[in-house]
C-alpha positions as CSV (number, residue, x, y, z in Angstrom):
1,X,88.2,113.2,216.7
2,X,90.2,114.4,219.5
3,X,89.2,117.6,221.3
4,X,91.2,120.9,219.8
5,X,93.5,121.7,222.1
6,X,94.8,125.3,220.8
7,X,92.5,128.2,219.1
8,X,94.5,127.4,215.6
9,X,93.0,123.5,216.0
10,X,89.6,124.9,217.1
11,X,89.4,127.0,213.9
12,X,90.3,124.2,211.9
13,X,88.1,122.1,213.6
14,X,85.2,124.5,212.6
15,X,86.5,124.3,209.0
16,X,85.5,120.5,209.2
17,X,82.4,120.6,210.8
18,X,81.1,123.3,207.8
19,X,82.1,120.1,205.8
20,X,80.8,116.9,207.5
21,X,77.6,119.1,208.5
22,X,76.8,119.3,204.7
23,X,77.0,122.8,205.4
24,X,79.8,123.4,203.3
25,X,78.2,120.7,200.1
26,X,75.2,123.1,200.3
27,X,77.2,126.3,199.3
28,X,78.7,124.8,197.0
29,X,75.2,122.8,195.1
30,X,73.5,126.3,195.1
31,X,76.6,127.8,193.4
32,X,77.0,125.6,190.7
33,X,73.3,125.8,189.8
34,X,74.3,129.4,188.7
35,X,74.3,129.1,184.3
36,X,77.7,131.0,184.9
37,X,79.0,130.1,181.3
38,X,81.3,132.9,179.9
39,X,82.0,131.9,176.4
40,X,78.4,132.4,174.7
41,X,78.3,135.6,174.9
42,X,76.4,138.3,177.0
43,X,75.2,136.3,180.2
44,X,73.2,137.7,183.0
45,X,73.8,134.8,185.2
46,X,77.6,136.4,185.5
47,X,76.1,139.3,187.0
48,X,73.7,137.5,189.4
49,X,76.6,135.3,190.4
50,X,77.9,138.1,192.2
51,X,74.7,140.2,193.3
52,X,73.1,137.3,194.4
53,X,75.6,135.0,195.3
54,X,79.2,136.2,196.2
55,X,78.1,139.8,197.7
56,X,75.5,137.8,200.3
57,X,78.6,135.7,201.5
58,X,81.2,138.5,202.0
59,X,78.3,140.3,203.7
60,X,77.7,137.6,206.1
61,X,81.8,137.6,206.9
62,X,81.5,141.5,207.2
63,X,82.5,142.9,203.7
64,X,81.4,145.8,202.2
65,X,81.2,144.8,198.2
66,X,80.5,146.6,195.3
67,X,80.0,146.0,191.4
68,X,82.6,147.2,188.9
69,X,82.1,147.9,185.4
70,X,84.0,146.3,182.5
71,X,86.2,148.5,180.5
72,X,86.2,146.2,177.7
73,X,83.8,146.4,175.6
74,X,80.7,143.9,176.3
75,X,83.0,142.2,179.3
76,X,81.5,140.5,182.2
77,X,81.3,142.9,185.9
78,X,84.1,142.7,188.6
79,X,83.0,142.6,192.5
80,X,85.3,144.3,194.2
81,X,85.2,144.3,197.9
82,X,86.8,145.2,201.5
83,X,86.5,143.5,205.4
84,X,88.5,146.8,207.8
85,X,89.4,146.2,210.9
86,X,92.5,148.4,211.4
87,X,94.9,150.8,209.4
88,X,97.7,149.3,211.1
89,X,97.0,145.4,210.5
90,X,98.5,143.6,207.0
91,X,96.5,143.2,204.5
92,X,95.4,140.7,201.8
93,X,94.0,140.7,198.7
94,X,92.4,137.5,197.6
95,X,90.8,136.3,194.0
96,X,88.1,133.7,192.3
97,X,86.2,133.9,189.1
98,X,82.6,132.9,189.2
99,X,82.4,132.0,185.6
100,X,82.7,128.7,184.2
101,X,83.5,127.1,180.6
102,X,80.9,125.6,178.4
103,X,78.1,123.0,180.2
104,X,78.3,120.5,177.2
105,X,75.3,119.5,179.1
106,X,74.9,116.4,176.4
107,X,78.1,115.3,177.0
108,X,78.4,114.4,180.4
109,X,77.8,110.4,181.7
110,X,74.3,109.2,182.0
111,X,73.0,110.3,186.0
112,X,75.1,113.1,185.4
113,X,74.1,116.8,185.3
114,X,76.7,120.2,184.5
115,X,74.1,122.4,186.8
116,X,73.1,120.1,189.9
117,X,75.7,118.7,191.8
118,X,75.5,114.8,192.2
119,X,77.8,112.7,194.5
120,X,79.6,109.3,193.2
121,X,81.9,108.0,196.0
122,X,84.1,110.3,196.8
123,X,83.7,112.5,193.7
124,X,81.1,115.6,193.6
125,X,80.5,116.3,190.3
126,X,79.2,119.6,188.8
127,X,80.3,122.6,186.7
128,X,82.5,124.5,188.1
129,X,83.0,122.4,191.4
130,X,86.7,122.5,190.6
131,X,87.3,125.3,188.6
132,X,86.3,127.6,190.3
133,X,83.5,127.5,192.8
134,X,84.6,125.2,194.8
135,X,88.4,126.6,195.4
136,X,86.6,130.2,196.4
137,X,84.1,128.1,198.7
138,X,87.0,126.6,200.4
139,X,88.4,129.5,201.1
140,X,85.5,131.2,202.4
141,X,84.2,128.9,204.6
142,X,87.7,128.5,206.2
143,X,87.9,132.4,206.7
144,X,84.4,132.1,208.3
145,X,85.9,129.0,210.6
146,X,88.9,131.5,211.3
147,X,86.3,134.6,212.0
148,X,84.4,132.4,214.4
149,X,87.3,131.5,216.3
150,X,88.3,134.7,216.9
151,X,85.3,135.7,218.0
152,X,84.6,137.9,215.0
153,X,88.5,139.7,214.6
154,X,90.7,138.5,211.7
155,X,93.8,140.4,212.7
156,X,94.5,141.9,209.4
157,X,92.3,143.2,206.8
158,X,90.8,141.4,203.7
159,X,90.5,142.6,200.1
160,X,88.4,140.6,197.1
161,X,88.7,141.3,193.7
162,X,85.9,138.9,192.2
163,X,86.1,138.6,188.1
164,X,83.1,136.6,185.6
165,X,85.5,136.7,182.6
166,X,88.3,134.0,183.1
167,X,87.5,131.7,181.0
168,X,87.6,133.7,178.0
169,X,90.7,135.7,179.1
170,X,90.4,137.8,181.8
171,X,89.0,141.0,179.4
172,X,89.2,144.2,181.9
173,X,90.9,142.4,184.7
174,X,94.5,144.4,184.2
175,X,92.8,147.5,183.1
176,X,90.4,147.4,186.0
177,X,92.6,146.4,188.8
178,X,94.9,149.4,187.1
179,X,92.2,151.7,188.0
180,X,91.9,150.6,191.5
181,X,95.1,149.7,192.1
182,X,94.5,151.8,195.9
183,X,91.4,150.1,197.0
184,X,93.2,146.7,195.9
185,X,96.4,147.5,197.8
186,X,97.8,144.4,199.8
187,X,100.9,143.2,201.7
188,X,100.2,139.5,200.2
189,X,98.1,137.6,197.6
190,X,96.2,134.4,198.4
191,X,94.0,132.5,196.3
192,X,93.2,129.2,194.8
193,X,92.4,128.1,191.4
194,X,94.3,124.9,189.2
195,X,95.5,121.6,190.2
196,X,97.7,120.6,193.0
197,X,100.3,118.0,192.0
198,X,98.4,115.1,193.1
199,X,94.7,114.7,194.9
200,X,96.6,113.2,198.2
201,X,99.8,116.4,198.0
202,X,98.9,119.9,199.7
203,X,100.2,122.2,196.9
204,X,101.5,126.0,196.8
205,X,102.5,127.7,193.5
206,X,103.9,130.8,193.5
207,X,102.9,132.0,189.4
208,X,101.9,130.4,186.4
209,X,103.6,129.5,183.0
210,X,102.5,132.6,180.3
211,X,100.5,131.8,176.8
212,X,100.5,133.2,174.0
213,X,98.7,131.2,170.7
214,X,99.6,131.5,167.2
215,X,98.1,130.7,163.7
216,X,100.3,129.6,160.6
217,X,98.6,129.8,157.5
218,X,99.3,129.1,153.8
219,X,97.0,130.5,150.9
220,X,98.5,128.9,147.7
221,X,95.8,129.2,145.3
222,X,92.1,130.0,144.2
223,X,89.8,126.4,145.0
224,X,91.1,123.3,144.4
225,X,92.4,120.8,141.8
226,X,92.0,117.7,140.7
227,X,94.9,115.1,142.3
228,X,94.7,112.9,139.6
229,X,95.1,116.5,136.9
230,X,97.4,118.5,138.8
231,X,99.3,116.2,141.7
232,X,103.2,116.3,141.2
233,X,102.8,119.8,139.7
234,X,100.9,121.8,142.5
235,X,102.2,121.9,145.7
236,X,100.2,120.5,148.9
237,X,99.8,123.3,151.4
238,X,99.2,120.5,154.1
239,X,102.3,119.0,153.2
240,X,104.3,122.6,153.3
241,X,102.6,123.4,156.5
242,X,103.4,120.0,158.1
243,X,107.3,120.5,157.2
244,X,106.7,124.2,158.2
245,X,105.7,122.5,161.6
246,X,108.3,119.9,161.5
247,X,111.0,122.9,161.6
248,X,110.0,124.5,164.6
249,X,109.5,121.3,166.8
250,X,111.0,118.1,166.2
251,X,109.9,114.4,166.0
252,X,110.1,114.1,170.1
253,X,108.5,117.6,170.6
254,X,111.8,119.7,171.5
255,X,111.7,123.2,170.2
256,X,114.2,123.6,167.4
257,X,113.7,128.0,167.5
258,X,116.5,128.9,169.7
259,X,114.3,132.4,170.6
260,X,111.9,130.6,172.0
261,X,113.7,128.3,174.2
262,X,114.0,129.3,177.7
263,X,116.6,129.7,180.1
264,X,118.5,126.8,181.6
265,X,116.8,125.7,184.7
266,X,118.1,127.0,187.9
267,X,119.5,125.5,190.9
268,X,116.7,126.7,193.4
269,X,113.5,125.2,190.9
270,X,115.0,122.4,190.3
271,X,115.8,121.2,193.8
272,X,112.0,122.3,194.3
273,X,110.3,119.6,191.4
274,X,113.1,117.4,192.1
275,X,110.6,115.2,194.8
276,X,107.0,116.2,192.5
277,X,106.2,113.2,190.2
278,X,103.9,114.1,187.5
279,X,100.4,111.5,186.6
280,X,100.1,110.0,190.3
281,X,96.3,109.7,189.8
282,X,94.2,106.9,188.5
283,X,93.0,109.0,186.1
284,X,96.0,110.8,184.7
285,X,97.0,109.8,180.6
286,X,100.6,107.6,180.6
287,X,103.5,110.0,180.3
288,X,105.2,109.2,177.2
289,X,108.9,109.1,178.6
290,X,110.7,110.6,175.4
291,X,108.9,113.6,174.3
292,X,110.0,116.9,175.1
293,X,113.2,118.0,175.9
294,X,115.9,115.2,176.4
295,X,117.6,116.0,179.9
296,X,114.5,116.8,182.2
297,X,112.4,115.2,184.3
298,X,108.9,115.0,183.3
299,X,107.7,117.3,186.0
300,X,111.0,119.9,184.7
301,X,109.4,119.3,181.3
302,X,105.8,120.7,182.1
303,X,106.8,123.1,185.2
304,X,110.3,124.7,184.6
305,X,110.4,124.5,180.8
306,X,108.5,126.1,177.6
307,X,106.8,123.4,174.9
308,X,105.7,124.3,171.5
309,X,102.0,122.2,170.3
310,X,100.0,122.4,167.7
311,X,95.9,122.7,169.2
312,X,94.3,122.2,165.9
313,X,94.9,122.3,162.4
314,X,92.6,121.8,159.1
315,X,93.2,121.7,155.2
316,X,90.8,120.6,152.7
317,X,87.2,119.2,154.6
318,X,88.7,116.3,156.4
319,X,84.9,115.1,157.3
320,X,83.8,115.1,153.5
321,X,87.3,114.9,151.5
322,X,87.6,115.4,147.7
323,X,90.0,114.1,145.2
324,X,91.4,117.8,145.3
325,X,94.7,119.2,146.0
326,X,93.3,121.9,148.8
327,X,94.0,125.5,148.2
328,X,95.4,125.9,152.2
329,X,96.3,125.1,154.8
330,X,96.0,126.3,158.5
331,X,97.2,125.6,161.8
332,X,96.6,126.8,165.3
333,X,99.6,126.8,167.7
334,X,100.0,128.0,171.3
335,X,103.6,128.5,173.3
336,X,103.5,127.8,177.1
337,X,106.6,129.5,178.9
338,X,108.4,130.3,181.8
339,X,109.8,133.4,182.9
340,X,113.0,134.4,180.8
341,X,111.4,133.7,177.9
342,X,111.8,136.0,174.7
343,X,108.3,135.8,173.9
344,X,107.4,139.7,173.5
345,X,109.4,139.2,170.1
346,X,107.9,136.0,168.8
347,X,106.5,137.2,166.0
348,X,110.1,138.1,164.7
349,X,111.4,134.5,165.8
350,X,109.1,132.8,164.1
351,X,109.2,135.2,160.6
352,X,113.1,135.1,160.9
353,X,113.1,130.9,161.6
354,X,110.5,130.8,158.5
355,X,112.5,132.9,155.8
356,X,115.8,130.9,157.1
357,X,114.4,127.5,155.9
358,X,112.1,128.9,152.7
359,X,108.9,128.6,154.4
360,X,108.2,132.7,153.3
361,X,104.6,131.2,152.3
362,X,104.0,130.5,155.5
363,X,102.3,133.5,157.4
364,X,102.5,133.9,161.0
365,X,99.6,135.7,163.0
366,X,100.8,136.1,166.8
367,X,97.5,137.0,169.4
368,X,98.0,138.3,172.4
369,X,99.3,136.6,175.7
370,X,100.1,136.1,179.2
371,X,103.1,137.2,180.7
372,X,104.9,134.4,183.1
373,X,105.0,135.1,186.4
374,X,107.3,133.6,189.8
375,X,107.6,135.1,192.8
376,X,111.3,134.7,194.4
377,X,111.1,130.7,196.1
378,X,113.2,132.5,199.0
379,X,110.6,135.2,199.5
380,X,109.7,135.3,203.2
381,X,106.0,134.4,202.1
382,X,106.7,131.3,200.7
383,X,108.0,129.6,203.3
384,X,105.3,131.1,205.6
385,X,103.1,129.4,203.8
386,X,105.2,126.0,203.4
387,X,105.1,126.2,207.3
388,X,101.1,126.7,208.0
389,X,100.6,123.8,205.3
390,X,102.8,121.1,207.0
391,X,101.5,122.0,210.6
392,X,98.1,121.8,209.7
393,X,98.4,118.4,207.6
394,X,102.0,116.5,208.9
395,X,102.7,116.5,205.5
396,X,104.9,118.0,203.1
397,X,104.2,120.6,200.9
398,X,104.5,120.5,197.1
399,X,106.3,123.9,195.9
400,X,105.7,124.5,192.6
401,X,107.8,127.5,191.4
402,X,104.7,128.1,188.7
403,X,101.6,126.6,187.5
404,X,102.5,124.0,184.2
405,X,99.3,125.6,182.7
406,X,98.0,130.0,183.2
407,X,96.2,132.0,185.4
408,X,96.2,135.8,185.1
409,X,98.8,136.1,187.8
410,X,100.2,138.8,186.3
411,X,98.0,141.6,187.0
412,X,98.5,140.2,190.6
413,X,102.4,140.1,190.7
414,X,102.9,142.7,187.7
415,X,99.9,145.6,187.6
416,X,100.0,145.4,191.7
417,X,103.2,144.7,192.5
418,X,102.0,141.6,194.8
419,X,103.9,138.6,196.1
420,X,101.6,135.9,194.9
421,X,100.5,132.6,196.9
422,X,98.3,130.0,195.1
423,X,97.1,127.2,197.1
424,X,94.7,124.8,194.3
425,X,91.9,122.5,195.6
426,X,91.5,120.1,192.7
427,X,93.5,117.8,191.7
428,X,95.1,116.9,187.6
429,X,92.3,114.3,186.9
430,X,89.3,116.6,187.4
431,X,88.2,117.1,184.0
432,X,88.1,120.5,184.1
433,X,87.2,122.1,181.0
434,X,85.5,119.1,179.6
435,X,82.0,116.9,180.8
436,X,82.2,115.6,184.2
437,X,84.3,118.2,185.9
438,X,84.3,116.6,189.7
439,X,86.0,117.4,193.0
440,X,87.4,114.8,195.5
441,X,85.3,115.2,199.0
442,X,88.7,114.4,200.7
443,X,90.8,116.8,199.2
444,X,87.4,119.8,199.9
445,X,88.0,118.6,203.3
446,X,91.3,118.8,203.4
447,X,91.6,121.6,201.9
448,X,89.6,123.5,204.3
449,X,91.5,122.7,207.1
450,X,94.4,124.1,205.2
451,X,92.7,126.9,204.4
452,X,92.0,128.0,208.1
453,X,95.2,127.1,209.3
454,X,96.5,129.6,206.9
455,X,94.0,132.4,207.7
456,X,94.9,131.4,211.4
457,X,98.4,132.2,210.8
458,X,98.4,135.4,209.0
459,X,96.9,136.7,212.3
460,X,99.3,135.7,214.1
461,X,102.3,136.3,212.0
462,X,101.5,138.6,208.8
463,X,102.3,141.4,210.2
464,X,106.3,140.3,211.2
465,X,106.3,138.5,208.0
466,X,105.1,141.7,205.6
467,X,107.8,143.7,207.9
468,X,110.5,141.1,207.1
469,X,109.8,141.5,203.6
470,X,109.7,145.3,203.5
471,X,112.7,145.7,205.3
472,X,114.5,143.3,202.8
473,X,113.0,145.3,199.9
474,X,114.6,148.4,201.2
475,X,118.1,146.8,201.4
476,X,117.6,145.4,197.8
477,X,116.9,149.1,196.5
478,X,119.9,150.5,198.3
């Protein structure tokens, strides 16, 4: 490797050697060895995670951290912390969660372990070494690469807002960064988390798709009767649920409820996914060409549009059936959606689309969900961004206007008023969420470079850029 010929190339150079030193694989084994699982319950590894773990790192990179309480009841702690170097620099506020999902420790391939990293090729596997330890070690060891570099000065002014509770929902993330909305006070968001489009395509998204889940359920009857007694006379509340279904999605999985359509695509994020192409990877399911709605591309499908599914649904014992007509029937649905979406009122779409084709059996329980969120694609940030990508890899960019799937990106762009830049490390056939979660060792590497090239560059240009945007801001208000 040639010798870096400019400070932005030596700071990326530093990126690599934390990499090809192991330095960087090292962070990252010791950090998924943390039991960080959210979604049993009460865990003190959450805590640990940041006491022992996150808090030591910022420290060595010249952060003052602190622990925050949960405001919800029983939820995980929040690290909030702060690297000063001037009042008059930009600032940014940066993200990562430190829990992880279940370790289905049973389930993963023979050699393979949820809790100790082990390398296959070009694939690290380990909990959490996609979602999300190793996107927040990228992004710390390239800030270090950039602190080195600059012999210790930044040029702006870092904040971390560091949560244990993402994977069951973010509890206390809104409320808390509510309460502290001053110390968390930035001129631009950066962070990583989620897939980019493809393991060899740097990727920026700029929000995600909101989520909000739904049960249908239909209580017919006391127990069940016999089908040879009573079928023809009693009716199925698996086969009323199943038309039920039927009516608010069709055969090819378009959404029949008007109200929870979107709006039409627009010019600007469509010529943005018009060069993405969806399941590049070995890995990736086939795309089955005709489902969804007829008109998009399969990447306008999943990014720029809403779909309706159905995640699980159960009548009668289906492990140990009966010669029994079952006594109900329940589904559980979930809405993905894209900003302009009616969703605040879905409970009244669905009960109105119900009672309009006789399904008033059917009862509707909406939970709560997550806004959508997408920050302007001509926001001066984005192409910032766009820029530092392509200069530090020679390629170009995805831009995706929002994630396909959610991240609580709404406290960021909503509760604190942030322009938000996501910048993912994995890649779509990671398997996270399920046994064998991996990273690729190119795309860490990669990524790192990336990483510092961007830090580079808000030092050099964040404070014209968060100017540019302020100034623009005014002239939109008057």
């Amino acid at each position: 490797m040639k010798e870096p010929s400019t400070p932005r190339e030596r700071a990326i150079a530093l990126a690599f050697d934390a990499f090809d030193s192991g330095e960087f694989y090292t962070d990252l084994s010791r950090r998924v060895a943390f039991h960080t699982e959210s979604q049993n319950g009460p865990n003190p590894a959450l805590a640990a995670y940041l006491t022992e773990e996150v808090s030591d790192a910022l420290a060595r990179l010249g952060f003052a951290a602190r622990i925050v309480d949960n405001p919800a009841a029983g939820g995980p702690p929040f690290l909030i912390a702060e690297r000063h170097e001037s009042d008059d620099l930009p600032t940014v506020l940066t993200y990562g969660h430190g829990d992880v999902v279940r370790g289905y420790d049973e389930q993963w391939r023979a050699g393979l372990k949820p809790w100790e990293m082990v390398v296959d090729g070009e694939r690290w596997y380990g909990r959490g070494s996609a979602d999300n330890k190793g996107q927040h070690s990228v992004n710390f060891a390239a800030l270090a690469a950039v602190l080195k570099a600059r012999g210790g000065k930044l040029g702006y002014n870092v904040k971390v807002i560091f949560e244990t509770g993402e994977e069951i929902g973010s509890p206390g993330l809104d409320e808390t960064c509510a309460a502290h909305k001053e110390a968390l006070s930035a001129d631009v968001f950066i962070a990583s988390d989620g897939p980019r489009v493809s393991a060899e395509r740097p990727t920026l998204f700029l929000g995600s798709r909101g989520a909000i889940p739904f049960e249908l359920t239909l209580n017919l009857r006391e127990g069940g009767h016999h089908s040879g007694n009573w079928g023809g006379v009693l009716s199925n509340p698996a086969i009323v649920l199943a038309h039920a279904i039927a009516s608010l999605v069709d055969r090819n999985g378009r959404i029949a409820v008007e109200g929870l359509r979107p709006p039409p695509i627009s010019a600007a994020v469509r010529e943005a996914l018009s060069d993405i192409e969806l399941g590049r990877d070995e890995s990736s399911p086939d795309i089955d060409p005709h489902w969804g709605e007829p008109g998009l591309t399969p990447t306008e499908r999943v990014i720029g549009w809403n779909t309706l599914e159905v995640l699980a649904m159960k009548s009668g014992n289906p492990d140990a059936p009966v010669n029994a007509i079952p006594p109900t029937a329940k589904a559980v649905c979930q809405l993905r959606f894209v900003v302009g979406t009616d969703w605040e009122n879905m409970q009244a779409h669905l009960d109105r689309h119900f009672a309009e084709h006789g399904f008033t059996e059917v009862k509707v329980k909406v939970s709560r969900g997550t806004p959508a969120t997408r920050l302007d694609l001509e926001d001066p940030w984005v192409q910032w961004a766009l820029d530092s990508m392509r200069a530090t890899t020679g390629k170009k960019p995805a831009l995706l206007p929002n994630l396909g799937g959610t991240v609580p990106n709404d406290v960021f762009a909503d509760t604190l008023g942030l322009p938000t830049l996501w910048l993912p490390h994995s890649y779509p056939a990671c398997n996270q969420h399920a046994p064998n979660e991996h990273v690729l060792a190119p795309v860490m590497r990669e990524s790192l470079g990336i990483m510092a090239g961007l830090w580079w560059d808000l030092g050099e240009q964040g404070a014209a850029i968060a100017a540019r945007r302020a100034a623009q801001q005014r002239i939109d208000r008057t």
